[in-house]
VOVEX-40773 format. One record per atom (N, C-alpha, C): x, y, z. Coordinates in nm, 3 decimals, decimal comma. Example, Ala and Ser with C-alpha at 12.3 -4.5 7.8 and 13.67 -1.06 7.14 Angstrom:
REM residues 2
+---------+---------+---------+
:    east :   north :      up :
+---------+---------+---------+
:   1,319 :  -0,569 :   0,780 :
:   1,230 :  -0,450 :   0,780 :
:   1,320 :  -0,330 :   0,780 :
:   1,285 :  -0,225 :   0,708 :
:   1,367 :  -0,106 :   0,714 :
:   1,290 :   0,003 :   0,787 :
+---------+---------+---------+
This chain:
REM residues 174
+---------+---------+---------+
:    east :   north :      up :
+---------+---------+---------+
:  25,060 :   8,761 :  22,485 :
:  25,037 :   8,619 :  22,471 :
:  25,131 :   8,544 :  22,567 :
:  25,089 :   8,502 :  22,662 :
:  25,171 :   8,346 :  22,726 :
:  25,220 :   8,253 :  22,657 :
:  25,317 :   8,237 :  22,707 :
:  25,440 :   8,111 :  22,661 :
:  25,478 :   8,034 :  22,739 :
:  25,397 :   7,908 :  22,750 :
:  25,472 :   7,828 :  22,851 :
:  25,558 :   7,726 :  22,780 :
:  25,664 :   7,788 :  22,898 :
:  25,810 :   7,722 :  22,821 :
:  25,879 :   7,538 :  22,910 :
:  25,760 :   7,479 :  23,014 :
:  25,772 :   7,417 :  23,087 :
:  25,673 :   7,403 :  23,171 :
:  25,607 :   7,254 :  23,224 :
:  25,458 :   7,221 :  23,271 :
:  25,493 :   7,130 :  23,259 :
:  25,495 :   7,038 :  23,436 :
:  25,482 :   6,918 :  23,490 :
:  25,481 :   6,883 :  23,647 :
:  25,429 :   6,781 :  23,630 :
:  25,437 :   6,713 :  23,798 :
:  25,559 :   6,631 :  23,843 :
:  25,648 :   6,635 :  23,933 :
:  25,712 :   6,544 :  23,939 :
:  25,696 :   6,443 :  24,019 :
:  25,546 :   6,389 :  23,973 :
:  25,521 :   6,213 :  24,037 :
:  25,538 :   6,156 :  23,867 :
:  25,555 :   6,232 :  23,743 :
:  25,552 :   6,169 :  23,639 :
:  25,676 :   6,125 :  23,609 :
:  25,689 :   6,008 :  23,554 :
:  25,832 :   5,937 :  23,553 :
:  25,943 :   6,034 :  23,421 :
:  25,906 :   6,104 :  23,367 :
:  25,956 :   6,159 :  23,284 :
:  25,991 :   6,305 :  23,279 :
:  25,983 :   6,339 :  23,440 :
:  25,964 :   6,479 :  23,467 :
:  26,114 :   6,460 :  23,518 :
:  26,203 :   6,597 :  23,499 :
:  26,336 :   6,600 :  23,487 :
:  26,349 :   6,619 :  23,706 :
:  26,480 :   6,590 :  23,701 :
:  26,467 :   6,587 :  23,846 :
:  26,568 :   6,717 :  23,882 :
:  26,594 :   6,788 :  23,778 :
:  26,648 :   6,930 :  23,793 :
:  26,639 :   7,010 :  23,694 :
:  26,588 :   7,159 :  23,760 :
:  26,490 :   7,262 :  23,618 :
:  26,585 :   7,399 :  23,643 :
:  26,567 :   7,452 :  23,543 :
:  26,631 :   7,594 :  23,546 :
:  26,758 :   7,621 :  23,448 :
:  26,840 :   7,731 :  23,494 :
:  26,946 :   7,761 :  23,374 :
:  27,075 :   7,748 :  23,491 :
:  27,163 :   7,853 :  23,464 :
:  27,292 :   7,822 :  23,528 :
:  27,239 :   7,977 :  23,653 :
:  27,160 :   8,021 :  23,652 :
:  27,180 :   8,135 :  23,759 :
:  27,077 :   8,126 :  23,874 :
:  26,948 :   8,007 :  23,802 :
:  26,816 :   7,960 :  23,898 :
:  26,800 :   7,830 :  23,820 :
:  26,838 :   7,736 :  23,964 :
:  26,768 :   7,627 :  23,928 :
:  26,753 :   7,559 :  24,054 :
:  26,641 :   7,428 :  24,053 :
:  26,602 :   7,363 :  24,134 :
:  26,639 :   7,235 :  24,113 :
:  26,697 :   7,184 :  24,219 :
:  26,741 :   7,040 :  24,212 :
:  26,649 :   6,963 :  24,301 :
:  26,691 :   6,792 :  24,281 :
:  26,645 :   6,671 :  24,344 :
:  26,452 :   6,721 :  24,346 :
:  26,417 :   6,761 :  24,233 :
:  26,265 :   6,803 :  24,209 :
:  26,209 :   6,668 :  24,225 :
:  26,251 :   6,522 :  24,205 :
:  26,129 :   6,416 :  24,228 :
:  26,165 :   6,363 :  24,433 :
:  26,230 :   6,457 :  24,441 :
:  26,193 :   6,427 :  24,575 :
:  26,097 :   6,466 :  24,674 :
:  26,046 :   6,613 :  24,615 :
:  25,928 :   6,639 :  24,677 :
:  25,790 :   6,609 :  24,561 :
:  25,666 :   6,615 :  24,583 :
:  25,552 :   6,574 :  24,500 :
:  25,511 :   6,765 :  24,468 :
:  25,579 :   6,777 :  24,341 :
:  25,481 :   6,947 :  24,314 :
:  25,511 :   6,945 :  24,194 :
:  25,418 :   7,059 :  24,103 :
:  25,384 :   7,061 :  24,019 :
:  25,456 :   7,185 :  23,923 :
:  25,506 :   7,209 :  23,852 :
:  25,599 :   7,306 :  23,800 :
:  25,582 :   7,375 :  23,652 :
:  25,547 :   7,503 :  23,688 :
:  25,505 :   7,570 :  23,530 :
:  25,588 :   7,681 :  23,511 :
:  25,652 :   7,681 :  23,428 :
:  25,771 :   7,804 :  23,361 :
:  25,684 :   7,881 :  23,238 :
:  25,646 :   8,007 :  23,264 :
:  25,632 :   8,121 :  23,162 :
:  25,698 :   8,202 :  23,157 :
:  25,595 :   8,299 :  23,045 :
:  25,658 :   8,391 :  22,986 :
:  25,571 :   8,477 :  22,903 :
:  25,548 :   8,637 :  22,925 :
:  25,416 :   8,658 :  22,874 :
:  25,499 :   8,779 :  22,734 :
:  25,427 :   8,775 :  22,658 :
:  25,498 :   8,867 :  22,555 :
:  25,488 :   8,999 :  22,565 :
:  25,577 :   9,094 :  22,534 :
:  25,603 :   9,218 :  22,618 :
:  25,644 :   9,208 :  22,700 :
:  25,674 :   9,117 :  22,844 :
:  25,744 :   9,140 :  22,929 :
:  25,846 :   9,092 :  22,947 :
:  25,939 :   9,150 :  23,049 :
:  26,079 :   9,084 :  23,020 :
:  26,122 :   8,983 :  23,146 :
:  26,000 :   8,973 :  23,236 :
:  26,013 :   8,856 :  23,323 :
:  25,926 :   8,665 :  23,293 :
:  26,039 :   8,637 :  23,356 :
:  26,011 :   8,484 :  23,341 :
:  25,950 :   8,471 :  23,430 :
:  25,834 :   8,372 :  23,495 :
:  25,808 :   8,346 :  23,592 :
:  25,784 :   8,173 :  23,598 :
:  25,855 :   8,128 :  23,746 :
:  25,865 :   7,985 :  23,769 :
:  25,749 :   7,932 :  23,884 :
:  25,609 :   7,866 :  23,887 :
:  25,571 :   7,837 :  23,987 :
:  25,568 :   7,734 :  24,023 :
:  25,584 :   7,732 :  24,144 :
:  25,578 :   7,564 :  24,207 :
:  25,476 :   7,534 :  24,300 :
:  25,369 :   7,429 :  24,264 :
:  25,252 :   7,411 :  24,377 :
:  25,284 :   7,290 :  24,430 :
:  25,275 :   7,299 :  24,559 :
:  25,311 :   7,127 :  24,618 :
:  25,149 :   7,046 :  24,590 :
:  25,182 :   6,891 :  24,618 :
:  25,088 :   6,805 :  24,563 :
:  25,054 :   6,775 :  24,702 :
:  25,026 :   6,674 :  24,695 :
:  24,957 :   6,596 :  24,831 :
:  25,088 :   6,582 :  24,901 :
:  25,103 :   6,566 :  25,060 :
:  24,979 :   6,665 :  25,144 :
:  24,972 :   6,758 :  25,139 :
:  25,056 :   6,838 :  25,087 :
:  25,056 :   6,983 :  25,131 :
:  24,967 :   7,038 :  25,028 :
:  24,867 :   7,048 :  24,993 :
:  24,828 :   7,111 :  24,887 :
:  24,776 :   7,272 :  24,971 :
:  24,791 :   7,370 :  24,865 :
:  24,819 :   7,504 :  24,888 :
:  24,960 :   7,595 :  24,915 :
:  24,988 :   7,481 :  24,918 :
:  25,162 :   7,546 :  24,951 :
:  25,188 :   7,584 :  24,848 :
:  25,291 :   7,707 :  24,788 :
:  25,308 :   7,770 :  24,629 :
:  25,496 :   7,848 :  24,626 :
:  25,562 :   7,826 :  24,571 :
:  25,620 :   7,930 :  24,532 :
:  25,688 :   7,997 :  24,419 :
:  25,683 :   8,102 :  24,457 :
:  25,647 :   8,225 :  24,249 :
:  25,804 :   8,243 :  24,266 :
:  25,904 :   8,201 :  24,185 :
:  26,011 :   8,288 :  24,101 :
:  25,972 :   8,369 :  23,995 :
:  26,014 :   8,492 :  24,000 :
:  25,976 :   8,589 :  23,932 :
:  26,144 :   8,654 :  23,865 :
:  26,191 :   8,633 :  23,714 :
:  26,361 :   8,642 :  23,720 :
:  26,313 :   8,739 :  23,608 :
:  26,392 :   8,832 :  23,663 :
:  26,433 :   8,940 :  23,501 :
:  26,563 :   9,003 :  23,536 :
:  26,599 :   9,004 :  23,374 :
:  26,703 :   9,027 :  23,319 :
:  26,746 :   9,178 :  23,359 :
:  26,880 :   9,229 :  23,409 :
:  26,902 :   9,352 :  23,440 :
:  26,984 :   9,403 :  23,311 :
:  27,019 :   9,490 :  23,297 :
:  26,920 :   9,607 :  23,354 :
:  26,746 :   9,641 :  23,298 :
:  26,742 :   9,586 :  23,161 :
:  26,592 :   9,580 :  23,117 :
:  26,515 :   9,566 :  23,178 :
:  26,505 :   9,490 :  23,274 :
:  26,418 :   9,442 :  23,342 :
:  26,399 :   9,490 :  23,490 :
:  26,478 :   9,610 :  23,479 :
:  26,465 :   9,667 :  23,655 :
:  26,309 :   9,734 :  23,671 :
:  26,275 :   9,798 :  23,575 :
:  26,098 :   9,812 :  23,605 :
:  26,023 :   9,745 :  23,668 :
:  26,008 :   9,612 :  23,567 :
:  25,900 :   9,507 :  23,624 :
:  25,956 :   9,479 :  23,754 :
:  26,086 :   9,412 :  23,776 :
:  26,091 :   9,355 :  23,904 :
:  26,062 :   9,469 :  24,040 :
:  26,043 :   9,590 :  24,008 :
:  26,058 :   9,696 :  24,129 :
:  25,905 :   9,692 :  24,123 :
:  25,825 :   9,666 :  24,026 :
:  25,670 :   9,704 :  24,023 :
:  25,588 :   9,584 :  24,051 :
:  25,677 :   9,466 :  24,100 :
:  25,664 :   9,356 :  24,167 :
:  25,675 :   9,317 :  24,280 :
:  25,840 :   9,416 :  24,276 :
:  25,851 :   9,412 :  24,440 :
:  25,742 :   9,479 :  24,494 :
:  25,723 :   9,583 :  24,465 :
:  25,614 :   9,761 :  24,463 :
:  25,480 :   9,671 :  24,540 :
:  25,423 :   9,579 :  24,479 :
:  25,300 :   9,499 :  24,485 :
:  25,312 :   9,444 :  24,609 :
:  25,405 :   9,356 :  24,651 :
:  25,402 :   9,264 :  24,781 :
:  25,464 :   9,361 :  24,878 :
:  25,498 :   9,495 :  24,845 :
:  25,539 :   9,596 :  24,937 :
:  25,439 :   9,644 :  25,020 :
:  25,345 :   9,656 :  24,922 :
:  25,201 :   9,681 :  24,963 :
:  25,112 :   9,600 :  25,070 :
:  25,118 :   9,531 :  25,022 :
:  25,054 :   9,402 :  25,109 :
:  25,134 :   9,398 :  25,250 :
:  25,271 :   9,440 :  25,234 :
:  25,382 :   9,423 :  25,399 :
:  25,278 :   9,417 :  25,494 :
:  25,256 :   9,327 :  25,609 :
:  25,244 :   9,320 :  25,729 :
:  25,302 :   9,163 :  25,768 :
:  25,356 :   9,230 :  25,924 :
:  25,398 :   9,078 :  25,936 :
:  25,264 :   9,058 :  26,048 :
:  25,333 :   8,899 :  26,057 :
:  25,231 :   8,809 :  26,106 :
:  25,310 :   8,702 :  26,157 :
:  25,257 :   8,672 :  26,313 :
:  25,363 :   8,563 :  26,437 :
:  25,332 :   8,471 :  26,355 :
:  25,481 :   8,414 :  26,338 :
:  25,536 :   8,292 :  26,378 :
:  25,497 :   8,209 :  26,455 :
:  25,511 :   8,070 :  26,412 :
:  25,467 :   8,006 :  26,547 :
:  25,598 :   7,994 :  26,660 :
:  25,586 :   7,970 :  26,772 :
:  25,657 :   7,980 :  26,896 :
:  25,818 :   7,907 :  26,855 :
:  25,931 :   7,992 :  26,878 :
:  26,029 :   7,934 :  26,862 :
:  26,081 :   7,978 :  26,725 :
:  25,994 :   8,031 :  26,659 :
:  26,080 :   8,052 :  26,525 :
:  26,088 :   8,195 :  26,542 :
:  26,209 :   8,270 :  26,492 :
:  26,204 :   8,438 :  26,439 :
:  26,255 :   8,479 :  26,385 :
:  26,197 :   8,526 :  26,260 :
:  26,218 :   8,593 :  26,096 :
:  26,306 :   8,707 :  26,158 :
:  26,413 :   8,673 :  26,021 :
:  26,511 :   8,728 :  25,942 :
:  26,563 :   8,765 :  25,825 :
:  26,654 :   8,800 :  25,749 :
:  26,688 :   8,800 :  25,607 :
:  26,653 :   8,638 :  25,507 :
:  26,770 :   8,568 :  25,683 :
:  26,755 :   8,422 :  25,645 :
:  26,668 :   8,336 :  25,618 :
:  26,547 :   8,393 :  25,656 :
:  26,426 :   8,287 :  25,684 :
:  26,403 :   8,197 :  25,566 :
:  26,415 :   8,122 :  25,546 :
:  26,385 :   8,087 :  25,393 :
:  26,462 :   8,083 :  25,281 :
:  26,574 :   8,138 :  25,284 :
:  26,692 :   8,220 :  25,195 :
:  26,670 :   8,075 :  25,135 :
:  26,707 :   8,088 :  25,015 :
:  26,799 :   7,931 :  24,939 :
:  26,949 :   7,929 :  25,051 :
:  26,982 :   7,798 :  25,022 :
:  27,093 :   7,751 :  25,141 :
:  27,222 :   7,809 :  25,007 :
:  27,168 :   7,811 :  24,859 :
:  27,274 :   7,837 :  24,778 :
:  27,215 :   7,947 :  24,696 :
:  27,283 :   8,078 :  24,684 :
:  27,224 :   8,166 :  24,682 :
:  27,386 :   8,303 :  24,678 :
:  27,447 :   8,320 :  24,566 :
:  27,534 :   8,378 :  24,537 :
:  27,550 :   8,511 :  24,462 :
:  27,641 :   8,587 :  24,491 :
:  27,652 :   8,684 :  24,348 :
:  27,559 :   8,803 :  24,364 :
:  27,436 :   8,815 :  24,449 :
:  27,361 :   8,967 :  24,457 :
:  27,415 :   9,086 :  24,537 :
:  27,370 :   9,181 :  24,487 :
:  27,454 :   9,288 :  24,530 :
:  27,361 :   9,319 :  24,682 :
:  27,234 :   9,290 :  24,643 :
:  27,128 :   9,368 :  24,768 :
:  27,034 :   9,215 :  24,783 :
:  26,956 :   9,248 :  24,915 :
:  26,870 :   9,117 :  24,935 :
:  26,802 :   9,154 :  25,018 :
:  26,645 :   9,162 :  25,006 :
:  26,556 :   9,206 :  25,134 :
:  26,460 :   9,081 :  25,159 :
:  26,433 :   9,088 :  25,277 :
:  26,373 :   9,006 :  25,311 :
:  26,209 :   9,030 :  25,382 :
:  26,092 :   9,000 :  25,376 :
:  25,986 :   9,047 :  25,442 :
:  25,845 :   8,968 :  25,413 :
:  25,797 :   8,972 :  25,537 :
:  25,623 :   8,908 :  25,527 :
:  25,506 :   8,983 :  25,464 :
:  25,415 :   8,933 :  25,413 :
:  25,308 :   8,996 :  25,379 :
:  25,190 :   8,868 :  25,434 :
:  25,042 :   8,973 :  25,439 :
:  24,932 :   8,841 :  25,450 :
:  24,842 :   8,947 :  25,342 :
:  24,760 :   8,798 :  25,283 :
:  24,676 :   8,811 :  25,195 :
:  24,540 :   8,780 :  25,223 :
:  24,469 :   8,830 :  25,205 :
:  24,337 :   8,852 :  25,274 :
:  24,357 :   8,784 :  25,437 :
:  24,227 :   8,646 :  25,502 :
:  24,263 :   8,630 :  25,639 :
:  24,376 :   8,538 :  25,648 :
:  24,384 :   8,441 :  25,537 :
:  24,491 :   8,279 :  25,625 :
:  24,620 :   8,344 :  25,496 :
:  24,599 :   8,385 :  25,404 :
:  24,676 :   8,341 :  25,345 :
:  24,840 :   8,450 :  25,370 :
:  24,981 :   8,344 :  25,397 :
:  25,097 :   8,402 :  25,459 :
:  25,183 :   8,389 :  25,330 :
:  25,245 :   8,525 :  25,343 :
:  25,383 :   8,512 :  25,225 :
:  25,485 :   8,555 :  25,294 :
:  25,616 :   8,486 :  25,258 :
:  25,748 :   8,543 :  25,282 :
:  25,806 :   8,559 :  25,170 :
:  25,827 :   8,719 :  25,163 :
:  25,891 :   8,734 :  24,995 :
:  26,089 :   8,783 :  24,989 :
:  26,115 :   8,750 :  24,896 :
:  26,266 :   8,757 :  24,954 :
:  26,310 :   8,857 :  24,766 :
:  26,411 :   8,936 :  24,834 :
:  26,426 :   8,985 :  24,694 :
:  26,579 :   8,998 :  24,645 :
:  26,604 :   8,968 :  24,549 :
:  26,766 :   8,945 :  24,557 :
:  26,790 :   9,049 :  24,406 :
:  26,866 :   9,145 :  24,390 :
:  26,952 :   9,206 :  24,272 :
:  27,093 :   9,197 :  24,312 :
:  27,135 :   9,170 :  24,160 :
:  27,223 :   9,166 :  24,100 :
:  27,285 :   9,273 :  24,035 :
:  27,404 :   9,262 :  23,919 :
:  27,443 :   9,318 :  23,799 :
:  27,351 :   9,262 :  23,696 :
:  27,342 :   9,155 :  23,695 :
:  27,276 :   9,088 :  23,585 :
:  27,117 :   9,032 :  23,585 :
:  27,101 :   9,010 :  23,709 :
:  26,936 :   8,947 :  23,729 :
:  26,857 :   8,990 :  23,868 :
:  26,781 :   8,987 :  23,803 :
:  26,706 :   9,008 :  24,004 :
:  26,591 :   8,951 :  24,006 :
:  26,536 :   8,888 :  24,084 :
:  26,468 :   8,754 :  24,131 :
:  26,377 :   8,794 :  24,288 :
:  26,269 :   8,774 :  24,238 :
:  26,175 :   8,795 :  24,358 :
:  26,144 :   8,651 :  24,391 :
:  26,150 :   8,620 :  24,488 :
:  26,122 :   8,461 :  24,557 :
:  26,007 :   8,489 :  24,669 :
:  25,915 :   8,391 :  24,595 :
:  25,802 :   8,410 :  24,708 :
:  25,702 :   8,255 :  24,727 :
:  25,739 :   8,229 :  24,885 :
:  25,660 :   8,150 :  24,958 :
:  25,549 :   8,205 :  24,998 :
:  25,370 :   8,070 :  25,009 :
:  25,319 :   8,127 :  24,994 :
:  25,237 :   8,003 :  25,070 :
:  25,168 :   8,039 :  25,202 :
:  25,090 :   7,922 :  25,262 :
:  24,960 :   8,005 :  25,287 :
:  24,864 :   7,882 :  25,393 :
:  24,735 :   7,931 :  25,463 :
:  24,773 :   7,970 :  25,619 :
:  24,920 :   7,898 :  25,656 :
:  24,936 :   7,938 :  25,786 :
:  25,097 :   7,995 :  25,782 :
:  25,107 :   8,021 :  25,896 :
:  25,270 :   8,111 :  25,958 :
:  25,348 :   7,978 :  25,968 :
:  25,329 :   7,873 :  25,960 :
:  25,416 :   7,736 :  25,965 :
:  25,483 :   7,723 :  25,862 :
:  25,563 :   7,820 :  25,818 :
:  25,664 :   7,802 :  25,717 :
:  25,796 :   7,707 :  25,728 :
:  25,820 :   7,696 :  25,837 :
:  25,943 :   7,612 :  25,849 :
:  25,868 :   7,509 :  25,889 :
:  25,818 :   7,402 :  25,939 :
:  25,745 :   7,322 :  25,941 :
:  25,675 :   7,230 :  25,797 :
:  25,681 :   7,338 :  25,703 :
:  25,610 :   7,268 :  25,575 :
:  25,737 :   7,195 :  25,483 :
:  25,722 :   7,064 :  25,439 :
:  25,800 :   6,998 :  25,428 :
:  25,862 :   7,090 :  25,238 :
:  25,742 :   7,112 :  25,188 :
:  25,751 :   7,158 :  25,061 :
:  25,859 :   7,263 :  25,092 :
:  25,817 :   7,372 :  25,131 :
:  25,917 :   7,491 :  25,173 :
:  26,071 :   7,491 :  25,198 :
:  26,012 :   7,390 :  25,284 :
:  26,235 :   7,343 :  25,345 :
:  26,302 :   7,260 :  25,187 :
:  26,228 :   7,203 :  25,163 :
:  26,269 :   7,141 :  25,033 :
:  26,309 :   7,236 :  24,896 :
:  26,246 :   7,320 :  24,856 :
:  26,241 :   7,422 :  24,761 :
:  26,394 :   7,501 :  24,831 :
:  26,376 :   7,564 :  24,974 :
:  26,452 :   7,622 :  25,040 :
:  26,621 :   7,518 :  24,999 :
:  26,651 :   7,473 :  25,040 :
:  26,759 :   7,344 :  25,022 :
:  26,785 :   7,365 :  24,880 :
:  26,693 :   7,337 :  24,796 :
:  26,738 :   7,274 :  24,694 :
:  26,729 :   7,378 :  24,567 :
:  26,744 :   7,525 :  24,584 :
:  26,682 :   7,610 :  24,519 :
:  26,849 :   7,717 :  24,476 :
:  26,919 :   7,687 :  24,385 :
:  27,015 :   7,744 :  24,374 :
:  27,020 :   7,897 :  24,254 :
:  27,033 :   7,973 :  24,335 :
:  27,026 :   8,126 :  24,280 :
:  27,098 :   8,230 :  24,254 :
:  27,205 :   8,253 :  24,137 :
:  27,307 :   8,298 :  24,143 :
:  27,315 :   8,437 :  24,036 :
:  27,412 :   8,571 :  24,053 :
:  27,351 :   8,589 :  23,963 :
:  27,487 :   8,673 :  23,820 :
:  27,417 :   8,522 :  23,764 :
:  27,495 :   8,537 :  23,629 :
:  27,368 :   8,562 :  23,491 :
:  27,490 :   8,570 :  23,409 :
:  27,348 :   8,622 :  23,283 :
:  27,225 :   8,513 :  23,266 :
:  27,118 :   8,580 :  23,249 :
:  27,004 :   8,507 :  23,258 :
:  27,009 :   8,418 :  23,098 :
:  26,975 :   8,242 :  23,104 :
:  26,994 :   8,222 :  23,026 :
:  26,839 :   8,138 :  22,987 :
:  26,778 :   8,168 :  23,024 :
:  26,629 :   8,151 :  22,984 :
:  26,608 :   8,220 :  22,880 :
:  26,507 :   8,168 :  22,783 :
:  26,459 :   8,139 :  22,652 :
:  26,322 :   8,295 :  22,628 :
:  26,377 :   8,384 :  22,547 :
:  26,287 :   8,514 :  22,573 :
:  26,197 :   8,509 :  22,460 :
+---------+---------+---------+
């Protein structure tokens, strides 16, 4: 059974302008226009956070995926396992070239390991998935467009900036 533990837009005046716990959270959220749903499915021991941007960018997406270590080292490896699959990269547009960094949160502390890598999904659709473990949590972060203009999309740099990821005990609601 799904549990959504959080669902909103932040063009609504009552939508908080910072979400998360002390190890993932997102700040200055009414500064960009997207839409934000926090679950949780029963039996599993991952949370998952998505964010869809609103107008203009609509299609722009990105999946936090947080579980608790060590319980939770399965799912997150059979997650990573999934977008492992999918790996291929795909150019950049001119001037940009992927790294660990590409995308990293600018605040982003405390993991022991961190990989970084592209996938494409069927023809347009581009992911950059980033994977961070810990002692305590490990967190799959994944951007998710129709084109390779990842740095260019205003949503992305914004999430990117304002996306703080650290890793202390997970204090989300199980």
């Amino acid at each position: 059974m799904r549990e959504v533990f959080a669902e909103f837009t932040t063009t609504d005046q009552s939508a908080p302008d910072t979400y998360g716990d002390s190890g993932c959270c997102l700040r200055q959220l009414r500064q960009s226009a997207l839409a934000l749903r926090h679950e949780h499915y029963t039996g599993r021991l991952q949370h998952t956070i998505y964010l869809f941007a609103r107008q203009p960018e609509l299609g722009a997406q990105v999946f936090l995926h947080i579980n608790s270590l060590p319980a939770g080292s399965a799912e997150h490896e059979s997650e990573l396992a999934f977008y492992m699959r999918q790996q291929k990269d795909f150019r950049l547009p001119a001037g940009q070239v992927f790294d660990a960094s590409f995308l990293a949160p600018e605040n982003c502390t405390g993991f022991l390991s961190h990989t970084a890598f592209r996938t494409r999904d069927g023809k347009y659709r581009r992911r950059v998935v980033h994977s961070f473990v810990g002692a305590h949590r490990a967190v799959l972060l994944v951007y998710s467009l129709d084109a390779a203009a990842f740095a260019d999309s205003a949503f992305c740099n914004h999430v990117q900036r304002n996306l703080m990821l650290a890793d202390t005990p997970c204090a989300l609601a199980t």
